[in-house]
TIPA-623041 format. One record per residue (C-alpha): residue in three letters; x, y, z. Coordinates in steps of 0.1 Angstrom, whole numbers, plus 5000, padded with zeros to 4 digits. Each point is the difference from the previous one (the first is absolute). Layout:
# TIPA-623041
ALAXYZ ...
This chain:
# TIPA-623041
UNK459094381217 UNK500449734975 UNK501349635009 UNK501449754983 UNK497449764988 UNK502849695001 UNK500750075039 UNK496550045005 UNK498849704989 UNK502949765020 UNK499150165031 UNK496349894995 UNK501549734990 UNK502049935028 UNK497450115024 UNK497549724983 UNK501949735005 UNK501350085034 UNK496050025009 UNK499649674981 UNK502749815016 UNK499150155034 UNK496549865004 UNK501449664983 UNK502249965028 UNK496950105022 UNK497949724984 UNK502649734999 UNK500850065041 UNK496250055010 UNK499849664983 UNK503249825020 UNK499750205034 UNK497049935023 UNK501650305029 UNK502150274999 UNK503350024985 UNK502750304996 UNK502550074977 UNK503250215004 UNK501850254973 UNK503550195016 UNK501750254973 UNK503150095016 UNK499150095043 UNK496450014992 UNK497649715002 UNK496250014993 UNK498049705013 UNK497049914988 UNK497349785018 UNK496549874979 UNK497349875014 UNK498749634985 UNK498250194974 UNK502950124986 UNK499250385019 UNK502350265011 UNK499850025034 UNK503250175014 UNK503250104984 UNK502850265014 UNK503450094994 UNK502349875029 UNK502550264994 UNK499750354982 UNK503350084983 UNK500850344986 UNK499749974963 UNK498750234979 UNK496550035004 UNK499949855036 UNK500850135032 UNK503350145012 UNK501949875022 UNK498350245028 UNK497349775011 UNK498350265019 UNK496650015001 UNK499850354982 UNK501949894974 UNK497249754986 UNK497450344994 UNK499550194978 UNK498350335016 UNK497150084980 UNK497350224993 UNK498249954969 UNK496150125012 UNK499050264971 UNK499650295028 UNK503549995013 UNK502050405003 UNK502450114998 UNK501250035033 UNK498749635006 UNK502849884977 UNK502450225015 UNK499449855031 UNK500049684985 UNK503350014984 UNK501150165038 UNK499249705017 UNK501349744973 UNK503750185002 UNK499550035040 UNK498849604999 UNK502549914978 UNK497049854976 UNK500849834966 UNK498250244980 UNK497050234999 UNK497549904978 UNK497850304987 UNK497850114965 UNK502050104971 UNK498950385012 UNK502449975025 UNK503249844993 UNK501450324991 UNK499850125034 UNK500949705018 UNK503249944980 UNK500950335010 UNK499549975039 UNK501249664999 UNK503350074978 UNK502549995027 UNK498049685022 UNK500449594996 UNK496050024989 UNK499249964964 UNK497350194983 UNK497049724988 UNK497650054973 UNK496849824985 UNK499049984965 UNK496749924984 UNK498650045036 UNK497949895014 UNK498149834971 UNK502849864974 UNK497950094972 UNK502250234985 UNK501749944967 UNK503249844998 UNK501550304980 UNK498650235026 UNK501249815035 UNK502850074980 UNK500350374995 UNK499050025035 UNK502649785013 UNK502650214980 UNK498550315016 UNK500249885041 UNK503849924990 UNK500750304985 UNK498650165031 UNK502649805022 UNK497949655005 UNK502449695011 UNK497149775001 UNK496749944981 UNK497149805010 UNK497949914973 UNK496849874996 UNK499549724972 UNK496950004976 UNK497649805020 UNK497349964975 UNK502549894978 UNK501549705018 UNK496249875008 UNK499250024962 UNK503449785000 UNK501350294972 UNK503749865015 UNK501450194972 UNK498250405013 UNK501449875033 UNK503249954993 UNK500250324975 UNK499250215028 UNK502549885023 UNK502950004977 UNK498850374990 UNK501150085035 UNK502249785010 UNK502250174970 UNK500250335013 UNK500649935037 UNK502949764992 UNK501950274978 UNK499550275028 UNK501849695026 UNK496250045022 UNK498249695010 UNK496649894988 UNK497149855021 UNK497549834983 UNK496050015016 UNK498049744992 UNK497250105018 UNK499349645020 UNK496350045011 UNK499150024967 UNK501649664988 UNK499949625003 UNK503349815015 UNK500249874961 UNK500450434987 UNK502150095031 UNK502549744987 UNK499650134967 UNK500450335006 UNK503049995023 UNK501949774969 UNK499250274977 UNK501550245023 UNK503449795005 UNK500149914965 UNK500050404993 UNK502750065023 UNK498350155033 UNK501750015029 UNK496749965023 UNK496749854997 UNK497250195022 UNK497049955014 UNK497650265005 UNK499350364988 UNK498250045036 UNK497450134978 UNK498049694993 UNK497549775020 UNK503049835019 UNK503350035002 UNK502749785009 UNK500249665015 UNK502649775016 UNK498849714977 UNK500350214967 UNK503650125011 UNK500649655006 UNK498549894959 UNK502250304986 UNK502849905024 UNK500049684991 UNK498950084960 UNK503250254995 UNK502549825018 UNK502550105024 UNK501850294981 UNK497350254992 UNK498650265021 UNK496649935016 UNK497850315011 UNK497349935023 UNK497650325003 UNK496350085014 UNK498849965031 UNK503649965016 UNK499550225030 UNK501949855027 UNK503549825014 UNK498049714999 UNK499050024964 UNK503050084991 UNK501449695017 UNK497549784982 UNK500950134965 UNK503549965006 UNK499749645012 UNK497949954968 UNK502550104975 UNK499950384999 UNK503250234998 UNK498150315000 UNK497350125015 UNK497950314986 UNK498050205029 UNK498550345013 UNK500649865036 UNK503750014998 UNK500350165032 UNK497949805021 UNK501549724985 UNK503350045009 UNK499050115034 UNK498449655005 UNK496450155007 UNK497849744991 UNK496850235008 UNK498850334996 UNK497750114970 UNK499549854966 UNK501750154968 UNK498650114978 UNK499349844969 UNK503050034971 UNK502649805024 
């Protein structure tokens, strides 16, 4: 999918100087402020507030009030309505993501969140329920090509998709190739906005410092993604209150925030939310929204 080299190059440009400007204003209060200070940003009924340590650190940020824009949370506050229900593990049947998309209409869930493979049959179970069908692109590893995130984001649409999760170039941003970053979101970005979906953007947080989560989730707003997210679930960690709290707190209070990996209980759940998170993604829907707290671990990929 080709993009226009002039809009390209303002978003990085953008994206630059926000990082610039943000780690100036760092520096200049690390130098005046010997504890901790907070800031406060309201759009509208929705206020973020942001404390730092004396270092100029993150150390917690959260919405004080979820409002129910586009790409947040509606104005059913139930817990189910943070999750998306999800089975992504490459072994998953058939009659696993039947069952799935049974319990996310009987749950009242957000969304199922399932392999390309099966949005097809998920759009079809769920075509009369308040869930959403969910699908990831360039999963779990982001190194596809822009042009072929693409194609397959065109595809999961096609097939009845309301939602795409995608996961960025990783490689990419760590070379600092801003430019292969920023191409690849816009290729799907593009397509999801013209079929009215919503697009997710996975940065993949284990694998980055504080200074490329920033980065990565400005590239993502500057695109015109309705979420930033954490995890794949597929990687050495997954998410954390204090990176919820940095994307939070990097995005503002308008965009989505999806906190996923290793959520697997009303507890974690709680935590992300306090954090900043207005979705959350998770295999342990049920047990979540039961309030079990114990019980066995999930498996890896959420």
């Amino acid at each position: 999918m080709a993009t226009d080299t002039k809009s390209l190059e303002t978003l990085v440009e953008i994206v630059t100087r926000e990082i610039v400007s943000a780690y100036a204003e760092s520096e200049i209060h690390t130098k005046s402020m010997t504890g901790e200070y907070c800031k406060v940003e309201c759009v509208d009924d929705l206020c973020v507030t942001t404390c730092f340590n004396e270092i100029g650190q993150v150390i917690n940020a959260g919405a004080e009030r979820i409002t129910s824009m586009f790409g947040s949370l509606p104005d059913d506050l139930s817990t189910a309505k943070y999750i998306d229900h999800t089975i992504l593990k490459p072994e998953a049947t058939r009659d696993q993501v039947t069952q799935l998309c049974r319990e996310a209409d009987q749950y009242k869930f957000a969304s199922v969140c399932v392999n390309p493979t099966h949005v097809k049959l998920c759009a079809g179970l769920l075509k009369n329920s308040s869930a959403k069908v969910c699908s990831v692109i360039g999963f779990p590893l982001g190194a596809s090509l822009p042009e072929t995130k693409a194609f397959e984001t065109e595809q999961a649409l096609q097939d009845g998709a309301e939602e795409i999760d995608m996961v960025i170039n990783i490689g990419a941003l760590k070379d600092r190739n801003l430019d292969l970053v920023a191409r690849d979101i816009l290729a799907v970005v593009k397509p999801v906005h013209a079929a009215g979906a919503i697009l997710k953007v996975i940065i993949e947080t284990a694998l980055l410092t504080d200074e490329e989560k920033q980065i990565a989730c400005l590239l993502a707003k500057e695109a015109g993604a309705d979420f930033v997210k954490t995890s794949t679930g597929f990687s050495k960690a997954g998410a954390t209150a204090e990176d919820v709290s940095l994307m939070r707190h990097t995005v503002g209070p308008l965009m989505g925030v999806k906190a996923a990996g290793g959520v697997r209980s009303k507890e974690d759940l709680d935590k992300m939310v306090r954090a900043g998170a207005t979705r959350i993604g998770a295999s342990a829907g049920i047990r979540i929204v039961k309030g079990d707290n114990g019980g066995t671990p999930t498996p890896k990929g959420y």
